[in-house]
DRENPA-3360 file (N, C-alpha, C; in nm, 2 decimals, always signed):
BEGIN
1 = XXXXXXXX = +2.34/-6.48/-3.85/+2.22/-6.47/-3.76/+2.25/-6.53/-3.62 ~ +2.35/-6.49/-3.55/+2.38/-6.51/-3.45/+2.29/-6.43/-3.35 ~ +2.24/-6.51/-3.22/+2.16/-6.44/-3.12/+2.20/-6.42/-3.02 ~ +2.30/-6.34/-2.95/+2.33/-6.33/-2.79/+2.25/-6.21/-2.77 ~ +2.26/-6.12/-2.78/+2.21/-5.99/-2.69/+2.05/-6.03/-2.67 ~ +2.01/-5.95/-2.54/+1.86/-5.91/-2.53/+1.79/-5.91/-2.63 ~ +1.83/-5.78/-2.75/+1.77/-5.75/-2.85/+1.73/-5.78/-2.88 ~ +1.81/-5.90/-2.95/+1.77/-6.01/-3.08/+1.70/-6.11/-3.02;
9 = XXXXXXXX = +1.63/-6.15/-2.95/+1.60/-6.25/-2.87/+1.42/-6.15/-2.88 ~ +1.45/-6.02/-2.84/+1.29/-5.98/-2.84/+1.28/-5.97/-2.99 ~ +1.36/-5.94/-3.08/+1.34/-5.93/-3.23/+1.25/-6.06/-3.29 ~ +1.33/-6.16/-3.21/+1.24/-6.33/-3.24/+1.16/-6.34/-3.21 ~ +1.09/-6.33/-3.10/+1.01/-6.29/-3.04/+0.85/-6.19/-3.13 ~ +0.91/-6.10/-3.19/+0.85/-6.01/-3.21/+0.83/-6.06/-3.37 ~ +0.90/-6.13/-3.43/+0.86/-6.18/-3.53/+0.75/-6.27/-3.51 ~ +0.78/-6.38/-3.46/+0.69/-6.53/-3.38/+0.55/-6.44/-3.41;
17 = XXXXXXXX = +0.54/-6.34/-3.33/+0.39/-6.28/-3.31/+0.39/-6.21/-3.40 ~ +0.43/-6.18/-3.49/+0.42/-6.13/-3.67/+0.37/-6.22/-3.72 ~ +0.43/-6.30/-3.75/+0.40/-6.41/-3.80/+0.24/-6.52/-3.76 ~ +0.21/-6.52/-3.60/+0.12/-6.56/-3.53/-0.02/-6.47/-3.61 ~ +0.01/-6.35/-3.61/-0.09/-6.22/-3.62/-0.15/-6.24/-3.80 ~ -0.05/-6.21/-3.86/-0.03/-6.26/-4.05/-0.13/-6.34/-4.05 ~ -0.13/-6.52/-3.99/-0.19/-6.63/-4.02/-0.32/-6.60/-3.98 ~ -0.41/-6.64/-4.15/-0.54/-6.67/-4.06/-0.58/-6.81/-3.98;
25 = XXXXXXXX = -0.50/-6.91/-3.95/-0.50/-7.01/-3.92/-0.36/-7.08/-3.86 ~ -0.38/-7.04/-3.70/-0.24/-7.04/-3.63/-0.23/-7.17/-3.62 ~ -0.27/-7.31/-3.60/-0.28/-7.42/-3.62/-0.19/-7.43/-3.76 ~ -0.21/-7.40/-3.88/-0.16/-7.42/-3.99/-0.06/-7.36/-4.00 ~ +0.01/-7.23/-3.95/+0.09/-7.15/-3.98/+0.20/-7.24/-3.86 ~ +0.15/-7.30/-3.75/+0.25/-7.34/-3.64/+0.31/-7.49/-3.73 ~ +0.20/-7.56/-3.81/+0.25/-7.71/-3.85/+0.34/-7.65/-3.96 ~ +0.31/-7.52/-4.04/+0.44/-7.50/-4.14/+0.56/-7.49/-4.12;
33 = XXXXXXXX = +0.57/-7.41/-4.00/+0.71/-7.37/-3.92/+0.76/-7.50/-3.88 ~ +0.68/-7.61/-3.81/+0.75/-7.67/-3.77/+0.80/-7.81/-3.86 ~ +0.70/-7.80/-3.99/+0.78/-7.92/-4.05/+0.87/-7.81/-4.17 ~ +0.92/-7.68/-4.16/+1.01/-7.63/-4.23/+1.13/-7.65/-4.19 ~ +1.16/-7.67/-4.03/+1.26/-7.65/-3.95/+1.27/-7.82/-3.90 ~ +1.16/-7.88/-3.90/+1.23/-8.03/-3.96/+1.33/-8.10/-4.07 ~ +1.23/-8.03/-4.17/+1.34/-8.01/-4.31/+1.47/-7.97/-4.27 ~ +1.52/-7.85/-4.27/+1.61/-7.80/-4.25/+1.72/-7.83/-4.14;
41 = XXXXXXXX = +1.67/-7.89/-4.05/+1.74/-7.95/-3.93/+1.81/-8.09/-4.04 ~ +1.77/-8.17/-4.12/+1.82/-8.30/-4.17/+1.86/-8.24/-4.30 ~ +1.83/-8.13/-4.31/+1.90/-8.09/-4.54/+2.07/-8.01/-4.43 ~ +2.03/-7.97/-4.34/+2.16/-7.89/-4.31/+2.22/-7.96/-4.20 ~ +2.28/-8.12/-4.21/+2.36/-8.17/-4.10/+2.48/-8.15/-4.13 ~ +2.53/-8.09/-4.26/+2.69/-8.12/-4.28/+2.73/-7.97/-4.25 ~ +2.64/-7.88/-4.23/+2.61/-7.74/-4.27/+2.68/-7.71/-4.12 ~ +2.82/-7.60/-4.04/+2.81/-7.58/-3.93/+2.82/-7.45/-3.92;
49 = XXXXXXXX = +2.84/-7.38/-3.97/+2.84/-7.24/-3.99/+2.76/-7.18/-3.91 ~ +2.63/-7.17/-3.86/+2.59/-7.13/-3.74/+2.54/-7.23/-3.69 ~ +2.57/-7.34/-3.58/+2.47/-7.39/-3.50/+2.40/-7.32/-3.41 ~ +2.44/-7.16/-3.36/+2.37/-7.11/-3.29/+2.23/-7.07/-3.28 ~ +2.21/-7.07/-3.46/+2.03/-7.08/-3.42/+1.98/-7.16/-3.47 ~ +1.84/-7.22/-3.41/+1.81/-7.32/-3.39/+1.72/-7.36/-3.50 ~ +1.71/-7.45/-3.60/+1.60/-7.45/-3.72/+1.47/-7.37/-3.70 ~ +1.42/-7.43/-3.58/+1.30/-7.38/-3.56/+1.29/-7.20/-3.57;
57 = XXXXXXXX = +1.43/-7.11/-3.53/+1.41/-6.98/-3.52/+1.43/-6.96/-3.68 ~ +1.53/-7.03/-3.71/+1.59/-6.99/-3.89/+1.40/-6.99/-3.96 ~ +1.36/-7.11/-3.93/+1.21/-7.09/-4.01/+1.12/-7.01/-4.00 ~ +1.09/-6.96/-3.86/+1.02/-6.87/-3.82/+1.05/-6.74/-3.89 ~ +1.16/-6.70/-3.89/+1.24/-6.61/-3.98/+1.24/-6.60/-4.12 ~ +1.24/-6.70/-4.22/+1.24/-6.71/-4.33/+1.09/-6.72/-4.36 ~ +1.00/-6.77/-4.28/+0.87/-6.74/-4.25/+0.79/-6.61/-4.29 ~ +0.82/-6.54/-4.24/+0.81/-6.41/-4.16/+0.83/-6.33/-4.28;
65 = XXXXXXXX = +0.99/-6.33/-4.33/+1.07/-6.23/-4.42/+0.95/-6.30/-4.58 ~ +0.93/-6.42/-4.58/+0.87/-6.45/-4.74/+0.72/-6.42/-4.71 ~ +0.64/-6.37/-4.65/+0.48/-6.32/-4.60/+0.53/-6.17/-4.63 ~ +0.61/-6.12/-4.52/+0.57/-5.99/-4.53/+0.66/-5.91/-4.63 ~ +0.77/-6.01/-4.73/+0.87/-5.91/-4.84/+0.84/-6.00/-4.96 ~ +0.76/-6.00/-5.00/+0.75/-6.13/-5.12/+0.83/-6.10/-5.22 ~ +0.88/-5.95/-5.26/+0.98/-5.97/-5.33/+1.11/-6.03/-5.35 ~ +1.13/-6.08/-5.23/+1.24/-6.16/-5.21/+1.24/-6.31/-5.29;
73 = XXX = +1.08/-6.36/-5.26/+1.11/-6.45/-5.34/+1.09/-6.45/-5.49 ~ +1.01/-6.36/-5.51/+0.99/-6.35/-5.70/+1.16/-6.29/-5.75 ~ +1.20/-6.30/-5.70/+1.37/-6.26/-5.73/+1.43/-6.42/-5.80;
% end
C-alpha cells in the first residue's frame, strides 16, 4: 500500500469521504479511526515493511474496506 502517484492520494481521499458519508455520527466515526491508528502505530513498531503509510491512512482504509465489504471479515 505504497502512495506516490496523484491517484492514490485522491483514492485516500475519496475513501476518507466514504467513510465520512457511511457514518451516521462523524464525531464517532473520526474518534474510531483515530484510536485504531493509535493502536496500530504502537502494535506495529517492530513492523517496517511499509513505513510509507501512515497508521492514520492504513485505518481509514481498513475502515472503509470492513463497512462497505463485510465479507471480509466474516471470513
Amino acid at each position: 500500500m505504497k502512495f506516490k502517484n496523484h491517484n492514490n492520494l485522491n483514492n485516500i481521499i475519496y475513501k476518507t469521504e466514504e467513510l465520512l458519508e457511511i457514518s451516521s455520527n462523524r464525531y464517532y466515526i473520526t474518534t474510531q479511526v483515530a484510536n485504531r491508528a493509535k493502536r496500530r502505530k504502537y502494535e506495529d513498531v517492530d513492523i517496517v515493511d511499509d513505513q510509507l503509510v501512515k497508521p492514520i491512512i492504513r485505518a481509514i482504509l481498513e475502515m472503509v474496506d470492513e463497512i462497505t465489504q463485510p465479507e471480509i471479515i466474516a471470513d
